[in-house]
C-alpha atoms as one frame of an Amber mdcrd trajectory, in Angstrom:
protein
   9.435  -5.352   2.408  10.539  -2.713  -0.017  13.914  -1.006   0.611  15.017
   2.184  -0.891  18.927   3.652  -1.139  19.092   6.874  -1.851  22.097   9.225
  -2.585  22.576  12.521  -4.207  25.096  14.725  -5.270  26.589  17.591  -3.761
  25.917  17.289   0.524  24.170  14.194   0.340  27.130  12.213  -1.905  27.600
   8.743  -0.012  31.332   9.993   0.062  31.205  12.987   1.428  28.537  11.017
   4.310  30.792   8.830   4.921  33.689  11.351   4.955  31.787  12.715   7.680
  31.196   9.399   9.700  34.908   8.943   9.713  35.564  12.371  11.604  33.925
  10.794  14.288  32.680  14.288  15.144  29.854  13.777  17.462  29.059  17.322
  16.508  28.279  16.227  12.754  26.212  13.426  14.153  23.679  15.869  16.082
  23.691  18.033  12.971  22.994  15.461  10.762  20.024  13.708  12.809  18.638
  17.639  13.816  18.460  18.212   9.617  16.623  14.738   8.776  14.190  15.466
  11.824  13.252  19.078  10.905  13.243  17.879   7.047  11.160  14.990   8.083
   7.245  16.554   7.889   8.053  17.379   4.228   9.167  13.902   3.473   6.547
  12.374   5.071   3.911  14.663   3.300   5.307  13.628  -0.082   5.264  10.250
   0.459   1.499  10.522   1.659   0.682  12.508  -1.483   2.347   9.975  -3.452
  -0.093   7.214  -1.957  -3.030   9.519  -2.265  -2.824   9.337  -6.196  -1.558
   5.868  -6.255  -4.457   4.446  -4.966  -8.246   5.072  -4.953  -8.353   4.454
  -0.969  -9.912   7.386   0.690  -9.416   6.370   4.376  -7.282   8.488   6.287
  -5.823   5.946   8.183  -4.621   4.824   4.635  -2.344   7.396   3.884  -1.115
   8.067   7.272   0.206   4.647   7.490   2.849   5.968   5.199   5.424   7.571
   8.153   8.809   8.032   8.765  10.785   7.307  11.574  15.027   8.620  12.418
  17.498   6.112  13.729  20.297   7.760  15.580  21.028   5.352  18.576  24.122
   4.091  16.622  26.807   6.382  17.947  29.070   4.396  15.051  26.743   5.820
  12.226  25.691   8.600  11.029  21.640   9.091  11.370  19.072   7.868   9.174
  15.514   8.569   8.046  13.445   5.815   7.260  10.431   6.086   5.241   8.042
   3.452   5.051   4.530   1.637   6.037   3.076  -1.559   7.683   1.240  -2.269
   5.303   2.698  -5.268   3.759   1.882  -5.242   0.128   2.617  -2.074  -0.468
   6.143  -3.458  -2.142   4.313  -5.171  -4.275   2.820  -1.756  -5.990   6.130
  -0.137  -6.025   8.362  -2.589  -8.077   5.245  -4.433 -10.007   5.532  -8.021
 -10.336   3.577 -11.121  -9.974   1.509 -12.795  -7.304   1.012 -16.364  -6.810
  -1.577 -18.564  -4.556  -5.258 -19.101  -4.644  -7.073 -15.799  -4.747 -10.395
 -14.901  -4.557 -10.882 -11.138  -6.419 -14.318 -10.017  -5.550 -16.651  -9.315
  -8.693 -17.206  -5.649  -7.825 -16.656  -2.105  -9.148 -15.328  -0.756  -5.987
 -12.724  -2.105  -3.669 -13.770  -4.073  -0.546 -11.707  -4.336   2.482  -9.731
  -7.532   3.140 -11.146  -8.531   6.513 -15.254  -7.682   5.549 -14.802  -9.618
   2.078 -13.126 -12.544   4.341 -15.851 -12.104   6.635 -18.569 -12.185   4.213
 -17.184 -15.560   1.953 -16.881 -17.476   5.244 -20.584 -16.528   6.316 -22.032
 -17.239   3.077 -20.244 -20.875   2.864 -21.375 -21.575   6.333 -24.585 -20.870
   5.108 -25.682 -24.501   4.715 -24.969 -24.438   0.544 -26.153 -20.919  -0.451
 -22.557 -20.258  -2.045 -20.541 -22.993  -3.897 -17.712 -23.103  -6.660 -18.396
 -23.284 -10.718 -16.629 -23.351 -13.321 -17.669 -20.501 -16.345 -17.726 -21.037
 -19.783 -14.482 -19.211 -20.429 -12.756 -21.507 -17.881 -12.716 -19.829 -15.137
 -13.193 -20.756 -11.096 -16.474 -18.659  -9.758 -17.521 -18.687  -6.573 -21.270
 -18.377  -6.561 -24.471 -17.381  -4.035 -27.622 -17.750  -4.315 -29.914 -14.478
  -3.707 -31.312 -15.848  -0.703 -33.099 -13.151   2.133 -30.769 -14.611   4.867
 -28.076 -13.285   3.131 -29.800 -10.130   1.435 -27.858  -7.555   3.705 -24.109
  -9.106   2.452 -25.352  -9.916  -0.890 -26.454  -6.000  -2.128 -23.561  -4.807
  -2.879 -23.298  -7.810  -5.592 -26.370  -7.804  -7.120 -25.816  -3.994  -7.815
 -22.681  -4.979  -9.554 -24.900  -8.073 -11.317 -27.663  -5.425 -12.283 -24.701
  -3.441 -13.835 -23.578  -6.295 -15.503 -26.790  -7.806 -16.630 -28.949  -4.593
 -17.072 -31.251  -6.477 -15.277 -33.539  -4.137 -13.050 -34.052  -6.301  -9.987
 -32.839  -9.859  -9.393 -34.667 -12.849  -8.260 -35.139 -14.601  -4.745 -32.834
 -17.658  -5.243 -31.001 -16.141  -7.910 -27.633 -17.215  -8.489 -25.067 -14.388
  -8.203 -21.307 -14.466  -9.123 -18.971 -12.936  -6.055 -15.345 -13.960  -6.706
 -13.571 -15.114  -9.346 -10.455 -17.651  -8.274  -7.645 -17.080  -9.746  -4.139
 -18.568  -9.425  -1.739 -15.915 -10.297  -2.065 -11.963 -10.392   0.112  -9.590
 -12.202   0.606  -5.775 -10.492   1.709  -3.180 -12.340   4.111  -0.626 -10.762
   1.799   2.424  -9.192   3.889   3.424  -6.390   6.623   5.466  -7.545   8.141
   6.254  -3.752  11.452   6.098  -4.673  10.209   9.381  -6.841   8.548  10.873
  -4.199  11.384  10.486  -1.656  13.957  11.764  -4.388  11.841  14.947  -5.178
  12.469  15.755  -1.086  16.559  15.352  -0.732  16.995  18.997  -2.037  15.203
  20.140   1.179  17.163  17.537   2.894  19.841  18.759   2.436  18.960  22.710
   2.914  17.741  21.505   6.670  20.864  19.078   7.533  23.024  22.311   6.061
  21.437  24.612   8.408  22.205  22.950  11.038  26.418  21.877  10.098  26.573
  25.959   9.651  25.766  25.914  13.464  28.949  23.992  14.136
């Protein structure tokens, strides 16, 4: 899970927050959760954006996984926005790093979704032998199928990426095609920048949460 702390200068200072805590003015509480709720769309939209050039994934439901959610139940704190999504590796993106465990990357020029990919390696190694394990000159762990017409309708989408490849213009019944490399270790580079993204908002943060403290 990725965690952010932001602070600024000026109204959003952690000082002068917790300054404000201290007062125990339950007026200042309402003020301060009424600001981060009307500021909230903008946030929320910048953070989508964000995701939007980070990534190649053009499903909506992408994007708008990205949300934000206020905390103000805690009459001991002052309220908070939280800005985040379920999907778990986004973390991973945002600091860069390295991945370890036995990974199967799918030979292809496009990305594939998790769950169809899974899908389709299990069906083809069911497939009484039509997909087995090699290892390539260079070394490396390739999972292989054979062009069979079984598995024609799962298989196009590789032997497009094999024609690429090969410049071959068709390929063979019984061919064999490569579909995954395994590999043990992955390294991601930082793409995320959400902490930059969030930052870029707290000006307008801090216009809405003033707006409302004037009403005090």
């Amino acid at each position: 899970m990725l965690k952010l702390s932001l602070g600024a200068t000026g109204l959003l200072d952690p000082r002068r927050l917790n300054d404000w805590l201290s007062s125990g003015s339950e007026a200042v509480r309402r003020a301060v959760g009424a600001g981060l709720r009307a500021a909230a769309p903008e946030v929320r939209a910048a953070a989508r954006a964000q995701m939007q050039r980070a990534f190649t994934v053009r499903k909506k439901g992408f994007a708008h996984s990205m949300t934000t959610r206020l905390f103000e139940r805690n009459q001991r704190r002052l309220p908070a926005l939280w800005v985040g999504s379920k999907i778990p590796w986004l973390g991973a993106h945002a600091t860069g790093g390295t991945v370890r465990g036995q990974m199967l990357i799918p030979l292809l020029p496009k990305r594939i979704g998790r769950k169809r990919f899974k899908a389709l390696v299990a069906g083809l190694l069911r497939g009484g032998g039509n997909a087995y394990f090699v290892r390539s000159a260079r070394g490396n762990t390739v999972l292989m199928a054979e062009n069979l017409a079984e598995h024609s309708q799962q298989l196009a989408p590789f032997r497009r990426a094999e024609r690429a490849r090969s410049g071959a213009k068709r390929i063979r019944r019984g061919q064999e095609i490569p579909i995954a490399v395994l590999v043990r270790r992955v390294k991601l580079r930082r793409r995320l920048d959400l902490e930059g993204a969030v930052r870029r908002t707290l000006p307008a943060l801090a216009r809405a949460i003033k707006q409302q403290l004037d009403r005090i």
